[in-house]
C-alpha positions in Angstrom: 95.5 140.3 89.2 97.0 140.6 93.1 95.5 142.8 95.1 97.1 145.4 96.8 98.6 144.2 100.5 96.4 145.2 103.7 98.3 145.2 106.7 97.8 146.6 110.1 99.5 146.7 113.4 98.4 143.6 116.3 100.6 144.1 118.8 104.2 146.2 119.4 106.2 145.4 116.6 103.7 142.7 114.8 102.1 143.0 111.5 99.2 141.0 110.3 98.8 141.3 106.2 95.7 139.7 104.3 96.2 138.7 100.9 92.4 137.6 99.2 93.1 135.7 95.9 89.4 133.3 95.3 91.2 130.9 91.8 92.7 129.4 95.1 90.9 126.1 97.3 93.0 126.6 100.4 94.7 129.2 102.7 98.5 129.8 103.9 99.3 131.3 107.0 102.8 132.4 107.1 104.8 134.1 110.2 107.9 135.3 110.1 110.4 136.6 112.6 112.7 139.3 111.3 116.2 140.3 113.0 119.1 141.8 112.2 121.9 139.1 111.7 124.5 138.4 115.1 127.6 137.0 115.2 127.5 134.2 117.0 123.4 134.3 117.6 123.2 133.2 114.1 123.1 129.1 114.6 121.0 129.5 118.3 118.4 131.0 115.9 118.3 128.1 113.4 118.3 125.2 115.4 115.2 126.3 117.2 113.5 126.9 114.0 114.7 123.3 113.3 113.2 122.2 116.3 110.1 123.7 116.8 109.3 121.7 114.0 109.3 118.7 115.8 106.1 119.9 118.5 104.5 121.2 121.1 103.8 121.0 124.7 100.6 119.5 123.4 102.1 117.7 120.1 104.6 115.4 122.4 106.3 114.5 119.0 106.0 113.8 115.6 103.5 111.5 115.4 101.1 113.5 117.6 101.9 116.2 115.4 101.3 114.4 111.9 97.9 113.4 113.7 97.1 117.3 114.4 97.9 118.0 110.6 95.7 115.0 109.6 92.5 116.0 111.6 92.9 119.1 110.0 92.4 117.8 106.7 96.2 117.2 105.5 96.9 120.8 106.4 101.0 121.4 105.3 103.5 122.8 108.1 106.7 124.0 106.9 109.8 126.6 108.0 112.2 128.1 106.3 115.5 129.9 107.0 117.1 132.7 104.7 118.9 136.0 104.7 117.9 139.5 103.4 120.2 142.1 103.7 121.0 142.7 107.3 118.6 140.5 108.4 117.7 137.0 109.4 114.3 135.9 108.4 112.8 132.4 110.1 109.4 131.8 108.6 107.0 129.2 109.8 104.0 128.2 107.6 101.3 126.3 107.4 98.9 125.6 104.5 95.4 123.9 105.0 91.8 123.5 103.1 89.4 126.2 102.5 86.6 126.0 105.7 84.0 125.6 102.8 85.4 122.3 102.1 84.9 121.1 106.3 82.8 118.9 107.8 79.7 119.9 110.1 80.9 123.7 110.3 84.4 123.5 111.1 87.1 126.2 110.5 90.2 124.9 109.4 91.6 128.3 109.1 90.9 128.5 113.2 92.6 125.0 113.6 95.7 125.9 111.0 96.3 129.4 113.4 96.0 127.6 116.6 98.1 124.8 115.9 100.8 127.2 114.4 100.5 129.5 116.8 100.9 126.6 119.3 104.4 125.9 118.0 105.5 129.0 118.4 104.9 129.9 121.8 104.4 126.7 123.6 107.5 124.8 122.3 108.1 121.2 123.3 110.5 122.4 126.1 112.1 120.5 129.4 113.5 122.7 132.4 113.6 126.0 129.6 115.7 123.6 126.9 114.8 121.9 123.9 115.2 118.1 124.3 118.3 116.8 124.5 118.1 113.7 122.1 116.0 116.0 119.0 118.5 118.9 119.7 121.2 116.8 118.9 119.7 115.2 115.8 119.1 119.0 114.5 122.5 120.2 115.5 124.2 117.2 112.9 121.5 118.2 110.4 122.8 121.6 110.6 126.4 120.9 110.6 125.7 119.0 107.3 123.9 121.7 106.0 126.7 124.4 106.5 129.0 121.7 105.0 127.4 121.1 102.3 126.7 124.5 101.3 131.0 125.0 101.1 130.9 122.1 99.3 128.9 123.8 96.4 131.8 125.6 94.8 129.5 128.1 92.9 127.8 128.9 96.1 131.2 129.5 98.3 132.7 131.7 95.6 130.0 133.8 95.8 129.6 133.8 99.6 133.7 134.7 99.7 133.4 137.5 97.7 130.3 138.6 99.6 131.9 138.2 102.7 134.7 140.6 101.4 132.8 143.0 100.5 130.3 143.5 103.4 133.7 143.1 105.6 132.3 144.4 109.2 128.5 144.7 107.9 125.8 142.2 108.9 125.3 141.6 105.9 128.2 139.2 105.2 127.4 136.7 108.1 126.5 133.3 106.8 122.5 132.3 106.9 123.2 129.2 108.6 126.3 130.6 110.9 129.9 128.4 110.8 130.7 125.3 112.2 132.3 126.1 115.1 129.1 128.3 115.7 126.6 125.5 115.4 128.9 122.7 117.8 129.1 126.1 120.5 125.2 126.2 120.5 123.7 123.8 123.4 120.0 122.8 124.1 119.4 125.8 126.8 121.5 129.1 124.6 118.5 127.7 121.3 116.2 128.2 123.4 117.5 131.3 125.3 117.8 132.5 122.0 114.0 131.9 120.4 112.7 133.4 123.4 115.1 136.4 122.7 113.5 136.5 118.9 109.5 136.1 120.8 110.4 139.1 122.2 111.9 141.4 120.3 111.6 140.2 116.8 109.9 141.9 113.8 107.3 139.8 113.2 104.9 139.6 109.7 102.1 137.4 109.8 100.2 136.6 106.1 96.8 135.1 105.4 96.7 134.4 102.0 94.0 132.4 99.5 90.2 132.5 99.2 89.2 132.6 103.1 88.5 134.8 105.5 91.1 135.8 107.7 89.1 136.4 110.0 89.9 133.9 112.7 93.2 133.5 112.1 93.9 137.6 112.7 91.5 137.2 116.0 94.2 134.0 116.9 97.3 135.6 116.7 96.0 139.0 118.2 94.9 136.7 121.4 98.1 135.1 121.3 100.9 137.3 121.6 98.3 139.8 123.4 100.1 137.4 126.5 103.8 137.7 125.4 105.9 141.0 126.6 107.1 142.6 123.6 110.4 144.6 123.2 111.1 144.9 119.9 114.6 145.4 118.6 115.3 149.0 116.3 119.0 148.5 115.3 120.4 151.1 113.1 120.7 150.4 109.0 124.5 150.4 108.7 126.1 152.8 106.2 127.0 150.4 103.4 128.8 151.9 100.9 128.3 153.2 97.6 131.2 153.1 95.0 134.2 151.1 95.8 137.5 152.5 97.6 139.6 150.4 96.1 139.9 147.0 94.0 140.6 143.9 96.1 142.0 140.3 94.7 141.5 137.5 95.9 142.2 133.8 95.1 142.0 130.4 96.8 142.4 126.8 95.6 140.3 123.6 95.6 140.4 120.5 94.3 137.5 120.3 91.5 138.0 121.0 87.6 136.2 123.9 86.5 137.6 127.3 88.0 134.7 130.0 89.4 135.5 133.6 88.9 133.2 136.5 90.6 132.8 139.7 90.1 131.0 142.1 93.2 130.6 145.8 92.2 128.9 148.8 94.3 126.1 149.7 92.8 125.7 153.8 94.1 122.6 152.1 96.3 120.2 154.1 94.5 117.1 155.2 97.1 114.8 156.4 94.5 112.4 153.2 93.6 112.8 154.1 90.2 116.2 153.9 90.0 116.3 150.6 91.6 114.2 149.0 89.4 115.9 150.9 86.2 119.0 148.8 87.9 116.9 145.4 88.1 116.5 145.8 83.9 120.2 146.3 83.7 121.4 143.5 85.6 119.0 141.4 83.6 120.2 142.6 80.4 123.8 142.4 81.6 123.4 138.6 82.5 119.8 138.0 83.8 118.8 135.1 81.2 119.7 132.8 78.1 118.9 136.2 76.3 121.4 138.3 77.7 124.3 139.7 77.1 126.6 137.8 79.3 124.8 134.7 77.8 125.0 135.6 74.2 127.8 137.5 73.7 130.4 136.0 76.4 129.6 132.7 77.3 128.1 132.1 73.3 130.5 134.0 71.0 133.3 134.0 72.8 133.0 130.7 74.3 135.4 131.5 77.3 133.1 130.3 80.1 131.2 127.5 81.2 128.6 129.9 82.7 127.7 133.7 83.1 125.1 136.0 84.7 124.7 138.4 86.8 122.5 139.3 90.4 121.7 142.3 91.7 120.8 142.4 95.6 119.1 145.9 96.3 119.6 145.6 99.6 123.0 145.2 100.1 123.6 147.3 96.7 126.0 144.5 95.6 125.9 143.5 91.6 127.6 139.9 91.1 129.1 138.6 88.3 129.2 134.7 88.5 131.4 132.3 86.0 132.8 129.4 85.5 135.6 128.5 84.0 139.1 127.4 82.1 141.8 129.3 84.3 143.6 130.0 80.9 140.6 132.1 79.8 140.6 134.1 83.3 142.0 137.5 81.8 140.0 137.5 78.6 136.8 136.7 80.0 137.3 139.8 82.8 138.0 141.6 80.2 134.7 140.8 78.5 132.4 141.2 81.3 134.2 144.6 81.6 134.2 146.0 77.9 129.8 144.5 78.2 129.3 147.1 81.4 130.8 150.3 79.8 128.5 149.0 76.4 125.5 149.4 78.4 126.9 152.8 80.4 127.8 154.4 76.7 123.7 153.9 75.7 124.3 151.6 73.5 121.5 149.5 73.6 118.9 148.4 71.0 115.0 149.2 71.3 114.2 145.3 70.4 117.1 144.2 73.3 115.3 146.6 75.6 111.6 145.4 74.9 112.6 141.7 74.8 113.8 142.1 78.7 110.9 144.1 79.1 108.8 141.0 78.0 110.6 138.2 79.9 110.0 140.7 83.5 106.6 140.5 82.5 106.6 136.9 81.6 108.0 136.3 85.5 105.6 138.5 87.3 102.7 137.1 85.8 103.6 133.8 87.3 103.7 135.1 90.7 99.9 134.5 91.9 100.6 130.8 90.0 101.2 130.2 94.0 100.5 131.8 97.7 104.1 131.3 98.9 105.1 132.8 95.8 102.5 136.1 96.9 103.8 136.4 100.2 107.8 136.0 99.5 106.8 139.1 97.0 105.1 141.2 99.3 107.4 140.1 102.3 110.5 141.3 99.9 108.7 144.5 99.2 108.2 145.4 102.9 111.7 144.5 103.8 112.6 147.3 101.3 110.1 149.7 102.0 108.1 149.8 99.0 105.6 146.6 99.1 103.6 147.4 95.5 101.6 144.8 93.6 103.5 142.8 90.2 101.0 144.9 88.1 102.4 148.1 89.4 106.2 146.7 89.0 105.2 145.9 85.2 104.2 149.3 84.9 107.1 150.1 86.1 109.3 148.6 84.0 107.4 149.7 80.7 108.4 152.9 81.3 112.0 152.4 82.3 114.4 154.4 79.2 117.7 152.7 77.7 119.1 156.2 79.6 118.2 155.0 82.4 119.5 151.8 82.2 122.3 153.2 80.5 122.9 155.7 83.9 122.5 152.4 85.8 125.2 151.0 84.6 127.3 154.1 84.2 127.2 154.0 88.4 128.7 150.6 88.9 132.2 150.4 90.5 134.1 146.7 90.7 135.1 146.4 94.4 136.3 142.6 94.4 137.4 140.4 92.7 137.3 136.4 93.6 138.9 133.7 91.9 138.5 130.0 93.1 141.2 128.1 91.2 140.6 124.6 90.5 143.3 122.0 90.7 142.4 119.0 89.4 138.7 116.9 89.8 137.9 116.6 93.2 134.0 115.6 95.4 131.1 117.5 95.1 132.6 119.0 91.9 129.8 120.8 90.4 130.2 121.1 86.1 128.3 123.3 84.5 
């Protein structure tokens, strides 16, 4: 069983959680810098994360560093980049041996801190800009990545219709930024920008495993005890709740299977409850092999290639994913259509309900399976407000009523809809 999360304030606008879990042999130290997504900051903010990776003032380069990571008994460094809601979230990471397992007394957990720590606010920089020649390696590597994300077909269909929907809303900003963004970016604006995020970032810190944190919190509270903090309080923007209007969209590409999708508003429900009564729905609607998008759409009716359904609570946006035969466009719409107002009229089975019921518990179990796995849970639950423990969520979700999930469904509104036509096979196709 998790524990619950213990967190407490380090510095203005910095949070240090500990997370004590003793079937574990090592430790992960996670921080990550929260801020709201900015056109045309979004890139800047990536390729520093890119290139903090690569060292230090102290870690000249990447051998230096793999040296560091080696002395500390094959301790792990990683980052990662993602978007929730409104915001940008950059995590760095580093996972490293249990000090039990040390030699002659040392504390790994010390070593993992100072050495992350050390990345973060000494960064290898030359006359305040990131080196030219590693800059330019991670500005290609971004490019790609930004490319090859509109390359994956289901991917862009979704991110179009996201972007249509959260028109004018942070929200709908690409993770990684554009192109053009990440070519406009230079060596001094990344690193104008990370200190910008240093500053005036949210910023979570985790300790997770069988150590103490100990050493680690009395690290980072050292650390940015030196840097001058102003963090950023932007507004939550007024998203809305049931859709205006119905929007249609439709674009070509050369590949051979057509994507449809499907965003409704969701009525953003603020009670906990109702959010989670939402999550069962979604699930039901087209959250699994059992579902029934799955069963009685994509099965029965054999008019897709694919079907489910996401819910993201933050943005309040329900999606509707497919892919498909452009012949069977109309019928399957209709499907997907006539399955929602099932679900709003009640009509749902005790043994459908308990099976979904099962499978929630099935996945939430398997959360302590790893520490990344802990934090990204308890991260999630603080960026919405609510950070519980999977055992209360299961509890949770016992108790949720086929009227609830019923009312759940009863709220949803289709907004847009997004169809990505195919015309003939094309590269990077992606069959389902």
């Amino acid at each position: 069983m998790i524990e619950p999360l213990h967190r407490r304030p380090i510095a203005d606008g910095i949070w240090f959680s500990r997370i004590h879990d003793p079937k574990f042999y090592h430790n992960s130290i996670s921080v990550t810098l929260i801020t709201p997504l900015a056109e045309g900051k979004t890139s800047a903010a990536v390729l520093a994360a890119y290139l903090l990776r690569m060292g230090s003032r102290r870690c000249r380069d990447m051998t230096e560093l793999e040296c560091r990571l080696a002395d500390l008994y094959g301790a792990v460094l990683d980052t990662d980049i993602s978007r929730h809601g409104e915001n940008q979230l950059i995590t760095f990471s580093i996972t490293g041996a249990d000090d039990r397992f040390a030699l002659e007394g040392e504390s790994i957990s010390r070593g993992c801190a100072e050495l992350l720590g050390e990345i973060l606010l000494e960064p290898k920089v030359i006359d305040d800009a990131f080196p030219m020649e590693a800059f330019r390696l991670e500005q290609q590597y971004l490019v790609d990545t930004i490319e090859a994300e509109i390359n994956d077909k289901r991917s862009y269909a979704a991110q179009r219709c996201t972007a249509e929907m959260g028109r004018g809303c942070r929200f709908a900003l690409p993770r990684y930024g554009t192109v053009q963004e990440a070519f406009s970016v230079t060596p001094e604006s990344a690193y104008v920008r990370y200190c910008e995020l240093i500053r005036s970032a949210r910023i979570e810190i985790f300790f997770s495993g069988c150590g103490s944190p100990d050493f680690a919190e009395e690290t980072f509270c050292r650390l940015f005890s030196t840097v001058e903090r102003v963090p950023l309080c932007p507004a939550p923007q007024q998203l809305p709740q049931k859709a205006e209007r119905l929007t249609e969209l439709q674009e070509q590409m050369p590949m051979s299977q057509s994507k449809l999708v499907l965003g409704f508003r969701t009525g953003l429900p603020q009670q906990r409850r109702a959010r989670t009564a939402l999550r069962v729905m979604t699930a039901l609607l087209g959250g699994s092999t059992g579902s029934r998008l799955f069963t009685n759409v994509r099965e029965k009716l054999g008019c897709c290639y694919y079907c489910g359904a996401r819910v993201n609570l933050l943005t309040g946006i329900l999606m509707v994913e497919c892919g498909l035969e452009e012949a069977n466009r109309e019928r399957l719409q209709a499907a997907i259509l006539a399955e929602i107002a099932d679900l709003a009229a009640g009509h749902i089975t005790p043994q459908e309900l308990c099976h979904m019921k099962l499978a929630f518990q099935s996945s939430l179990c398997s959360i302590g399976d790893s520490l990344a796995r802990t934090e990204g849970w308890y991260l999630s639950g603080l960026l919405q407000g609510e950070p519980v423990t999977p055992q209360q969520d299961m509890e949770e979700i016992a108790s949720i009523t086929a009227k609830e999930v019923a009312a759940a469904a009863a709220a949803l509104t289709l907004d847009t809809v997004f169809f990505l036509q195919a015309t003939g096979k094309g590269d990077g196709d992606d069959e389902e």
